[in-house]
N, CA, C and O atoms as a DFTB+ gen file, in Angstrom:
412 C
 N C O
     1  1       7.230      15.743      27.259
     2  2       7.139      14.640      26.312
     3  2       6.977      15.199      24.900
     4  3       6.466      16.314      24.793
     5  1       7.430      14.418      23.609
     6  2       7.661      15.281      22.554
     7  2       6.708      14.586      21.887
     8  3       6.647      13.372      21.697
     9  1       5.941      15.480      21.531
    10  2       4.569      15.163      20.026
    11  2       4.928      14.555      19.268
    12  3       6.133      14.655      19.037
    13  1       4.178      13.652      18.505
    14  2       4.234      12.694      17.413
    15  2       4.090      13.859      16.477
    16  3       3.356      14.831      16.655
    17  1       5.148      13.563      15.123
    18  2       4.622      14.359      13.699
    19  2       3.075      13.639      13.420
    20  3       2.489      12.766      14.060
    21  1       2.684      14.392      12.189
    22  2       1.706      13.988      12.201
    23  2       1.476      13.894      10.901
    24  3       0.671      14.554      10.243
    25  1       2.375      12.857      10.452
    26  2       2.401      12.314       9.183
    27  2       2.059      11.196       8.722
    28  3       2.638      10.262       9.276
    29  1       1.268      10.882       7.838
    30  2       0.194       9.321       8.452
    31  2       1.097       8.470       6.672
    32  3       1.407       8.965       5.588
    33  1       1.167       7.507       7.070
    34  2       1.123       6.544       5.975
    35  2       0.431       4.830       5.983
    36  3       0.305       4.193       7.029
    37  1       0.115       4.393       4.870
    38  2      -0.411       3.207       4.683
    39  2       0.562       2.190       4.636
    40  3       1.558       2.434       3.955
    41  1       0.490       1.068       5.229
    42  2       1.251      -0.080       4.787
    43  2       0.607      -1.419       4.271
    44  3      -0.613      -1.578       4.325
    45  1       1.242      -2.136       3.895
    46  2       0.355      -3.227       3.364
    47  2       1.149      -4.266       3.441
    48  3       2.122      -4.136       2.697
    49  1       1.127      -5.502       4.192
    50  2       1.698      -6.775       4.082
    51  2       0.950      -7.444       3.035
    52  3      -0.267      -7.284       3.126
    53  1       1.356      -8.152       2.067
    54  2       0.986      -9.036       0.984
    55  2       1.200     -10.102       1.162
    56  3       2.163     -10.090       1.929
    57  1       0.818     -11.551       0.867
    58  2       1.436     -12.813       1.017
    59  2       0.560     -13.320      -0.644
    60  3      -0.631     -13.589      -0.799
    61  1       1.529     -13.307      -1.542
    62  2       1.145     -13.869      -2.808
    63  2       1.198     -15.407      -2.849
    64  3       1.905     -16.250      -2.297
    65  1       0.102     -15.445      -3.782
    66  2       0.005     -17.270      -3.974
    67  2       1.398     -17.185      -4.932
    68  3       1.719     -16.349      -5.777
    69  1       2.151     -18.506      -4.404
    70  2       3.603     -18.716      -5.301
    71  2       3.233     -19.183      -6.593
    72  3       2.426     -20.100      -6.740
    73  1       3.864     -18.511      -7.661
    74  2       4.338     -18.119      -8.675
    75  2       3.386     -17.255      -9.616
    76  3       3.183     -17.111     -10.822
    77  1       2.843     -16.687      -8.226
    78  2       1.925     -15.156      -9.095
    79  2       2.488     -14.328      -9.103
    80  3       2.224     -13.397      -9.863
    81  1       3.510     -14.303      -8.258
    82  2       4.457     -12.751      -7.702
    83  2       4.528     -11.865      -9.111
    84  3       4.748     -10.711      -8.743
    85  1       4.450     -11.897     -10.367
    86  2       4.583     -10.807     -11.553
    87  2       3.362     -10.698     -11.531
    88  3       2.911      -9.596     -11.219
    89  1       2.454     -11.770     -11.843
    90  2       1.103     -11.038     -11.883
    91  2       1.010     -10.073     -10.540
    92  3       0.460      -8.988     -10.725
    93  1       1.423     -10.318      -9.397
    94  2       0.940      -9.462      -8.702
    95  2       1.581      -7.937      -8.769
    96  3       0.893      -6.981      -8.413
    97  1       2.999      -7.755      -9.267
    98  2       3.729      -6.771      -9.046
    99  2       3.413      -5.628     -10.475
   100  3       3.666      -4.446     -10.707
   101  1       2.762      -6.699     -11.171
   102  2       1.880      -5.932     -12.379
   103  2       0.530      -5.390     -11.618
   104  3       0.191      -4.248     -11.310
   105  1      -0.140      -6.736     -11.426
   106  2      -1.815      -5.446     -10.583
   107  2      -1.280      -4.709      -9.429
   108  3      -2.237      -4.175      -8.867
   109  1       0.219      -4.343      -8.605
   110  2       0.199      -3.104      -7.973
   111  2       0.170      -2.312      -8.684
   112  3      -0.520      -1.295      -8.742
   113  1       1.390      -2.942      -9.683
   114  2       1.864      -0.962     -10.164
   115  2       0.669      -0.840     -11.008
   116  3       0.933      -0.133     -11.980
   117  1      -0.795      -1.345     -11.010
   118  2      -1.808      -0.883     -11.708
   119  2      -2.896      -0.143     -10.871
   120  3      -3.685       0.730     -11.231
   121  1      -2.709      -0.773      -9.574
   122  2      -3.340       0.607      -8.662
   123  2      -2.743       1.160      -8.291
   124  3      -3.392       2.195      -8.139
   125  1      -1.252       1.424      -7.745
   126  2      -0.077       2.421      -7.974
   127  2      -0.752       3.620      -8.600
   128  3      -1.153       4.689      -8.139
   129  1      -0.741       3.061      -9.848
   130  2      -0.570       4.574     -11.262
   131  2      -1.885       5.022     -10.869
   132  3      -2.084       6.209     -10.614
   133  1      -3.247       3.717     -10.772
   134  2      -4.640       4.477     -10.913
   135  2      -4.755       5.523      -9.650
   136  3      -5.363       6.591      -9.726
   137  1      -4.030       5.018      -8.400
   138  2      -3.632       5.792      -7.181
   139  2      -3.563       7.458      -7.442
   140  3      -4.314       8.411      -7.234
   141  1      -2.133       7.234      -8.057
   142  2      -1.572       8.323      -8.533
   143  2      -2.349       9.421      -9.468
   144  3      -2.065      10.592      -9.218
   145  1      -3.271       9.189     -10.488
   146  2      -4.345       9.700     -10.937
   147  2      -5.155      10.291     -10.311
   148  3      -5.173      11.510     -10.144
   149  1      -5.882       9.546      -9.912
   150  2      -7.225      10.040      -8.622
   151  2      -6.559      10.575      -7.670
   152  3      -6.863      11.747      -7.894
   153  1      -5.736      10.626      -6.583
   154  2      -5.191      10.827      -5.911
   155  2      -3.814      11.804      -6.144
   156  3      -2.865      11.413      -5.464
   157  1      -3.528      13.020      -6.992
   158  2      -2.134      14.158      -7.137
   159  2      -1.801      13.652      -5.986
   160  3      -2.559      13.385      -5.054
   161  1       0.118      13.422      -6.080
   162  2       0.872      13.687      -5.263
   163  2       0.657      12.432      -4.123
   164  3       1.328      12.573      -3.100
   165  1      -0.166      11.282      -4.192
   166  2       0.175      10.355      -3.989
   167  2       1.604       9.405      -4.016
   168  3       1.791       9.085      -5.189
   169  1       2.281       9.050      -3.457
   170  2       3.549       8.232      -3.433
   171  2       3.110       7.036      -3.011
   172  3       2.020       7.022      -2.439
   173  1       3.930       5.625      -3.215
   174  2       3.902       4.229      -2.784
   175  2       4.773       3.639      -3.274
   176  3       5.046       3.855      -4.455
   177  1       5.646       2.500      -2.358
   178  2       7.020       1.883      -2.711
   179  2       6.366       0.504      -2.187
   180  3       5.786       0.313      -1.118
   181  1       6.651      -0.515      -3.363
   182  2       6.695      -2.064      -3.190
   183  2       7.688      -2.712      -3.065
   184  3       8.491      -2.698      -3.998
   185  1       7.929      -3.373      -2.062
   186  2       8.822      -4.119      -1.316
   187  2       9.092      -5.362      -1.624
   188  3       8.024      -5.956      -1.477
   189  1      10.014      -6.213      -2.015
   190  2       9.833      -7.207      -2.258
   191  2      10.462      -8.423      -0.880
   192  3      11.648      -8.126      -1.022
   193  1      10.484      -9.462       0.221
   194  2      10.840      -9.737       0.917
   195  2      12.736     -10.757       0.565
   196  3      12.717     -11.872       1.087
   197  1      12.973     -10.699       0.435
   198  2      14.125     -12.060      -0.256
   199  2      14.307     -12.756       0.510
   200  3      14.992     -13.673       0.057
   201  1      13.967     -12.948       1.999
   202  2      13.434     -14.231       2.582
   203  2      12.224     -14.874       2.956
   204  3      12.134     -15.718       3.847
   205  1      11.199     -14.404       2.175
   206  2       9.906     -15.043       1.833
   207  2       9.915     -14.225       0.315
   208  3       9.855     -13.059      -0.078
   209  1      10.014     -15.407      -0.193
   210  2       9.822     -14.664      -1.568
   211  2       8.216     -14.405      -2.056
   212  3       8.068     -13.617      -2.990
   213  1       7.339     -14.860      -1.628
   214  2       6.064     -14.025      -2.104
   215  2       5.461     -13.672      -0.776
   216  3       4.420     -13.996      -0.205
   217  1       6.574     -12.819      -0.452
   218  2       5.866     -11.787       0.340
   219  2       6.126     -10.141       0.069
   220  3       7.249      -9.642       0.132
   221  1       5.319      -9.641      -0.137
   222  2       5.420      -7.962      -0.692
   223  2       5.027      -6.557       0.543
   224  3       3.867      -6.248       0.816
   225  1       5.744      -6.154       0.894
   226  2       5.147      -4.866       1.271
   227  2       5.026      -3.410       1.082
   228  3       5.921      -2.615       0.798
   229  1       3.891      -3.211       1.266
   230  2       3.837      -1.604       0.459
   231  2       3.726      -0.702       1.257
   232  3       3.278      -1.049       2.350
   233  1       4.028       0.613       1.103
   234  2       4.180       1.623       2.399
   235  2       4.143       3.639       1.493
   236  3       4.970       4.122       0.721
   237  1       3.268       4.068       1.874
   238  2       3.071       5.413       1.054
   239  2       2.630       6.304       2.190
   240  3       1.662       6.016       2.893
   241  1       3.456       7.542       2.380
   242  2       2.488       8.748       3.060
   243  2       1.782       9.327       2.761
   244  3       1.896       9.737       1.606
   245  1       0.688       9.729       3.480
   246  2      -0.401      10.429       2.381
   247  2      -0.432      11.911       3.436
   248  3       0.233      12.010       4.467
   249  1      -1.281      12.890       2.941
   250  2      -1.135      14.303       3.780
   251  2      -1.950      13.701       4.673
   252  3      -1.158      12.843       5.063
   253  1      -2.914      13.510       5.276
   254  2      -4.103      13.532       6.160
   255  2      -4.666      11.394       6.183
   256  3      -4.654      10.521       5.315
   257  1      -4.999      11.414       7.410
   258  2      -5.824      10.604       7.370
   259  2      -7.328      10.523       7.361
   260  3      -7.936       9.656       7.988
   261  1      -7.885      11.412       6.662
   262  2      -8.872      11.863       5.849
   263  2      -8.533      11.430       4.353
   264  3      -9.337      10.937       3.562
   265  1      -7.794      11.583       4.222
   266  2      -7.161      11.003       2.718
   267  2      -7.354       9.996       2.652
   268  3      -8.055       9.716       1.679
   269  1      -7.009       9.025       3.368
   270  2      -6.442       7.637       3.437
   271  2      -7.696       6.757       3.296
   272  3      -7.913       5.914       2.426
   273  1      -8.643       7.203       4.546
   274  2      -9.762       6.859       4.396
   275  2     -10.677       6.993       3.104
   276  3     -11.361       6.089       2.624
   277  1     -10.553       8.341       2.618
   278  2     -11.215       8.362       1.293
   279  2     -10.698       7.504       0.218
   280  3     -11.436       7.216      -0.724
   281  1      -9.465       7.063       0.283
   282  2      -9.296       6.324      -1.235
   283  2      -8.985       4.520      -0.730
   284  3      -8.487       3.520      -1.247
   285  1      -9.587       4.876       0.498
   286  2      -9.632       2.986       1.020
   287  2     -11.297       2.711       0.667
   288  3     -11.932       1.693       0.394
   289  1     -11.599       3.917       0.794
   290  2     -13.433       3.832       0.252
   291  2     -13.572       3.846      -1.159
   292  3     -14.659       3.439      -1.568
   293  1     -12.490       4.323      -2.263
   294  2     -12.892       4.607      -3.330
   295  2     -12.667       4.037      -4.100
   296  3     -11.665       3.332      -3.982
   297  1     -13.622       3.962      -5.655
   298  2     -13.577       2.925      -6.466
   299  2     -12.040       2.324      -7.031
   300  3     -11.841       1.253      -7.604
   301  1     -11.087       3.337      -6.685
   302  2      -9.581       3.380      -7.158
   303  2      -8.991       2.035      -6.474
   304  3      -8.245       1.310      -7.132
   305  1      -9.363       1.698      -5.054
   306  2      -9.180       1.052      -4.041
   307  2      -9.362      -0.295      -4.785
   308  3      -8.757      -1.000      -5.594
   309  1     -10.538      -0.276      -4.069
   310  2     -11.745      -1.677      -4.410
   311  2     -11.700      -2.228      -5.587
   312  3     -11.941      -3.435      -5.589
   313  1     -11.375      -1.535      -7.016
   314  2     -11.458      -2.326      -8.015
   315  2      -9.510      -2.659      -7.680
   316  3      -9.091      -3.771      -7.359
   317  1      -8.918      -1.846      -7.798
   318  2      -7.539      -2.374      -7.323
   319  2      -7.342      -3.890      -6.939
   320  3      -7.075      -4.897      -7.594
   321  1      -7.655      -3.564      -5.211
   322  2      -8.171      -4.938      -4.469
   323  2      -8.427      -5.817      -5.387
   324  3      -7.497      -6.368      -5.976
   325  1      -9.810      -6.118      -5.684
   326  2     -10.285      -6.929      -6.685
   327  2      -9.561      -7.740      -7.515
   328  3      -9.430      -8.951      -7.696
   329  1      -8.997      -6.408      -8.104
   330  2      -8.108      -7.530      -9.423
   331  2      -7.090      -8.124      -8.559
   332  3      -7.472      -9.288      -8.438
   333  1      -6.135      -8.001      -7.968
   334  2      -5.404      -8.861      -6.947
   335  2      -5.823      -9.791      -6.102
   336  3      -4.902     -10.484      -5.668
   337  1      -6.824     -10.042      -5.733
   338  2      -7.421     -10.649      -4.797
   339  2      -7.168     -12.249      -5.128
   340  3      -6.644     -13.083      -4.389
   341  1      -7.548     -12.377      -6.085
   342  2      -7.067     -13.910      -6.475
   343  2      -5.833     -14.259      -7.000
   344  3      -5.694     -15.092      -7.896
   345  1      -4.817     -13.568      -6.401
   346  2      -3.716     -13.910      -6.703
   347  2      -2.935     -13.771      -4.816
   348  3      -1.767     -13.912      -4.452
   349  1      -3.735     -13.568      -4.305
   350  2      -3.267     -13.051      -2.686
   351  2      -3.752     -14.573      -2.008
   352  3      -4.733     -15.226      -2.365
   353  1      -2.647     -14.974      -0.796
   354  2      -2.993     -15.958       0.267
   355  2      -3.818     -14.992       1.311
   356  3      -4.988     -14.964       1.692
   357  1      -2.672     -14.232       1.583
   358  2      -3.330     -13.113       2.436
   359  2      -3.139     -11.525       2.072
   360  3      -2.460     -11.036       1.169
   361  1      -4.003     -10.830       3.120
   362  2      -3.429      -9.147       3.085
   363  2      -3.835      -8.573       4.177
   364  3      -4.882      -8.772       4.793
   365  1      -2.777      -7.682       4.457
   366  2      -3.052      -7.409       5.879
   367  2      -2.783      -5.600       5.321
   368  3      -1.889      -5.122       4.622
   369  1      -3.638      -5.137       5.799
   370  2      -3.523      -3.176       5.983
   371  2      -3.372      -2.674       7.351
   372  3      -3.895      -2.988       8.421
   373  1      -2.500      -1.799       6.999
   374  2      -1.881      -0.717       8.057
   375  2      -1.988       0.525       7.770
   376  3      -1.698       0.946       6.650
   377  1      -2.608       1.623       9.158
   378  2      -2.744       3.000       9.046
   379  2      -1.768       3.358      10.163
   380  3      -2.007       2.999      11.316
   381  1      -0.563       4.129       9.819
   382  2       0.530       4.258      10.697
   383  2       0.594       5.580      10.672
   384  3       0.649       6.177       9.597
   385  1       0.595       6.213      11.848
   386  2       1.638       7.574      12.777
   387  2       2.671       7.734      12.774
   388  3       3.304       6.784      13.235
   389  1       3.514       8.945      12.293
   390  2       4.983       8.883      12.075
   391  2       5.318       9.430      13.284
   392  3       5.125      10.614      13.559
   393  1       6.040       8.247      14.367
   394  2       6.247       8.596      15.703
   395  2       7.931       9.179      15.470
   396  3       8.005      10.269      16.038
   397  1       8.731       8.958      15.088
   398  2      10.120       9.590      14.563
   399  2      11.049       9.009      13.343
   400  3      11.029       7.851      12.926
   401  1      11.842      10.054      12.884
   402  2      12.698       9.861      12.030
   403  2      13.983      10.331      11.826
   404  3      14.514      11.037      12.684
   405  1      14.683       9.962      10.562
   406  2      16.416      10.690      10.827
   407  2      16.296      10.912       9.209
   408  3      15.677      10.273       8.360
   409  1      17.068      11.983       9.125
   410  2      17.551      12.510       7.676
   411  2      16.734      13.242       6.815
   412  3      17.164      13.614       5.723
């Protein structure tokens, strides 16, 4: 049987209150960048759905899930969160295993 890589990434289902979707795609790319700061070599791509239009998903690999955990704990996170929060119906987080890939 063949081993899972062991490449971890975050995902994030979003469900924005309708007609926040800029405010919201502004407070990502504002924990995006603060991400990217605190976190070297951080990556994250926002998704936009075009058949639910305020629905967003986000998806970034990080080296370790030691990582992941640390900046779901850290102030980078939480104030992030925060400022979005009242612009969200819902949010759902994902810690994913890279079971295979192509290319």
């Amino acid at each position: 049987m063949e081993a899972f890589a062991m490449s971890v990434y975050t995902l994030g289902i979003w469900l924005v209150k309708p007609g926040r979707e800029n405010d919201f795609v502004q407070a990502w790319r504002d924990l995006a960048r603060k991400t990217q700061e605190d976190f070297p070599g951080a990556k994250a791509i926002l998704m936009h759905d075009r058949d639910v239009p305020n629905r967003f998903i986000s998806t970034g690999p990080w080296e370790s899930l030691e990582q992941v955990e640390v900046w779901r704990a850290s102030d980078t996170f939480t104030q992030g969160y925060e400022a979005m929060r009242g612009l969200l119906e819902h949010f759902e987080p994902h810690t994913l295993d890279e079971a295979a890939s192509i290319g």
